[in-house]
Steps between C-alpha positions, in 0.01 A plus 500: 500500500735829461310831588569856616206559644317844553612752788169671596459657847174367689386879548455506083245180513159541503348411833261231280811332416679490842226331654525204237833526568486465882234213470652374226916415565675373786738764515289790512601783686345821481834754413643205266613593132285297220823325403469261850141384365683395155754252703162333666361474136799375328564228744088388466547464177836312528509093386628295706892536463420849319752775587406836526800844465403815555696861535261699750589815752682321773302685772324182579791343665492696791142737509224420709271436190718212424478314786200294332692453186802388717265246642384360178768458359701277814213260451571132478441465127727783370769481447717852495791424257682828492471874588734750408455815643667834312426786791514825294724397202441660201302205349255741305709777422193724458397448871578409863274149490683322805456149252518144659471196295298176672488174348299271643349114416177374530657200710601349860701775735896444419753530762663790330431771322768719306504842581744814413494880603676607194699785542592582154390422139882456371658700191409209212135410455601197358635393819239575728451138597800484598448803725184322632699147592740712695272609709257219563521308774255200677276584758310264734171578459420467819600832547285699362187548683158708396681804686757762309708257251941594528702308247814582693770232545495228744712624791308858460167282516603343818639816667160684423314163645656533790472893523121430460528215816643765723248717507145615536337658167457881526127436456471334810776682645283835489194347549397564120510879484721572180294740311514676137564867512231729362326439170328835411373393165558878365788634580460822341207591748601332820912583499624892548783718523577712801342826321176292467483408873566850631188648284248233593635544882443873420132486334441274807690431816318141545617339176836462692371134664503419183824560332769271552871469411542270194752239414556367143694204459794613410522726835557167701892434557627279715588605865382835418219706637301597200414837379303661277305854353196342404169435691188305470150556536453217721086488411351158600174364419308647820608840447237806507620667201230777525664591845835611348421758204874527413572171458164495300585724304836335392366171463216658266776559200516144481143365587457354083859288545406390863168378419608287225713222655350211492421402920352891497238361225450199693390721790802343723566834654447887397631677245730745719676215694838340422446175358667251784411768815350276809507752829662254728803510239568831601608473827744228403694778228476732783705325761886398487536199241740266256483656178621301175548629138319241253785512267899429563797298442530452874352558801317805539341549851534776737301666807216800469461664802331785328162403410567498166225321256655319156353386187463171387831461381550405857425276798468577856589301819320701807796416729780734636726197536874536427578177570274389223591758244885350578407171381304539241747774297801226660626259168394162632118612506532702157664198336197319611264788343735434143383199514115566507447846325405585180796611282531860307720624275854627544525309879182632656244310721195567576419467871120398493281404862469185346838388549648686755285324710637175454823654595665336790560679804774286811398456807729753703535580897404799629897590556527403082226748403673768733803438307430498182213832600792661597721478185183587275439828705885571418438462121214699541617827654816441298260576185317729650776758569640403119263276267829348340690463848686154416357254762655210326686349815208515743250389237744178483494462893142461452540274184686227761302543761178411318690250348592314791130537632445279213807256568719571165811340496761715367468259148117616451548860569765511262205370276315758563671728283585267201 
């Protein structure tokens, strides 16, 4: 069976059909794309011995939503015969697709499975299977797992085992509280420019509870205090609109869009609110915190000990921890985030709660933390008196030291960089 099956985000089904597919499959999961239902199909209607190929996003690999699909598939009677995985070649010229191709048998587990992260397509089509045995290698099956799928080479598989032995997963580490930055559901209403703030502070002096400095993405750099000009109306579902005639006012203009998403007709919350706004999540923007840009080719955390709130182009870790923000922007722990997150195009990541909590944090002394504390709050004043201050040799201090918190020999942190 050869297929390409259909890429169809689970917020464009019909809530009819997501229940029968949620009762219905195995490896429901209720942000997965329609193509992970077709793999559950295809193999059901498999012979025995039948072989089934198909070119999908490769998303699945490492998202949450695939965990069930990674599951299925390491069952005892299939039999995964090769996945090639082409990150953000141009395979479709007309779009980024992030393609992987999966074969897999309707037949007893084998010890191996071929697997390749292809790095190029090569200059002759008609010698693309060459490129493809160059690149292939056997894997034990045994190493993959239901959790985030890497294809990487042997000794890189068993220097991010033991990187994941040595520590205790962020999750836990934190005690669970990694949370999403703010998801207004309207922009347009709920995120203003200075000039905005001053005149609803001006019509009245009380909106100013309720106007808070705003973070995109993209304002997140690593070891840098954010900054921004732009503000948010920081209206949860509690609050007494009627009590606050500026902000009334203002949110009035845009009372037809805000009405019409979809949890607003569902009577989830009111129509003036931010869409993702619970009160007690205030407090934890408000106070000093780990702040981490959803999108970059390497690590991107920093410190905000301005109150700042962010979109959800970011996550949050309520800690002011230096020690923690060393290790996880330190290359040992990002080559372990490689491994797990989701792939975008030209180099990117995408740092997601998901998977940075499975990071792995070493155990450390109190002396350790100090240490490594200390060289962090070096990088950071460094860029805060000049955001492109070159803090290469400290942040390579703190690259061994968190490397020999998780035991590298000097052979596997050379690896780290290969």
């Amino acid at each position: 069976m050869l297929g390409n099956p259909p890429y169809i985000r689970q917020e464009e089904l019909a809530p009819a059909f997501k229940n029968h597919l949620k009762t219905g499959y195995d490896t429901a999961a209720g942000t997965a794309d329609l193509y992970v239902y077709f793999y559950e199909q295809g193999l059901r209607l498999l012979a025995p011995g039948g072989e089934l190929s198909f070119i999908t996003n490769n998303k699945w690999l490492r998202a949450g939503y695939g965990q069930g699909l990674r599951r299925y598939l390491l069952q005892p009677e299939r039999q995964l015969v090769e996945l090639l995985d082409f990150g953000d070649l141009p395979v479709f010229p007309e779009a980024t697709t992030y393609p992987n191709i999966l074969s897999v048998c309707r037949a007893p587990q084998a010890a191996t499975v071929r697997v390749a992260e292809l790095t190029t397509l090569g200059t002759d089509p008609t010698r693309f299977e060459a490129v493809v045995e160059a690149a292939t290698t056997d894997m034990p099956t045994a190493r993959l797992s239901e959790e985030a799928w890497s294809l990487a080479a042997a000794e890189q598989q068993q220097l991010l085992e033991k990187l994941r032995g040595a520590g205790t997963p962020l999750g836990e580490y934190v005690g669970g509280k990694i949370y999403n930055g703010v998801k207004t559901g309207f922009n347009e209403a709920f995120v203003i420019d200075a000039a905005t703030r001053e005149a609803l502070i001006a019509d009245d002096p009380k909106s100013v509870g309720f106007i808070k400095p705003f973070l995109s993405g993209r304002d997140v750099k690593r070891y840098r205090q954010p900054a921004s000009n732009t503000f948010l109306l920081y209206i949860d579902w509690k609050f007494e609109l009627d009590k606050f005639p500026a902000i009334k006012t203002h949110l009035l203009q845009y009372q037809e869009q805000l009405s019409a998403r979809s949890e607003v007709k569902k009577g989830n919350y009111p129509w003036y609110a931010l869409e993702r706004a619970r009160p007690e999540i205030k407090a934890i923007f408000e106070q000093p915190k780990i702040m981490i840009a959803n999108f970059s080719q390497n690590a991107p955390y920093t410190i905000d000990k301005q109150g700042y709130f962010s979109n959800n182009k970011t996550t949050i870790i309520p800690l002011n921890d230096n020690f923690l923000v060393g290790v996880l922007n330190s290359r040992p722990t990002d080559f372990c985030y490689k491994a797990i997150g989701a792939t975008k195009a030209n180099g990117y990541y995408e740092y997601l709660p998901i998977n940075l909590s499975q990071l792995p944090i070493p155990a450390a002394t109190p002396e350790q933390q100090a240490e490594i504390a200390a060289l962090v709050e070096q990088v950071l004043a460094a860029k805060a008196a000049a955001p492109t201050a070159d803090t290469t040799a400290l942040e390579q201090q703190i690259d061994a030291l968190v490397a020999g918190l998780y035991g590298l020999t000097p052979q596997e942190t050379a690896l780290l960089t290969a």
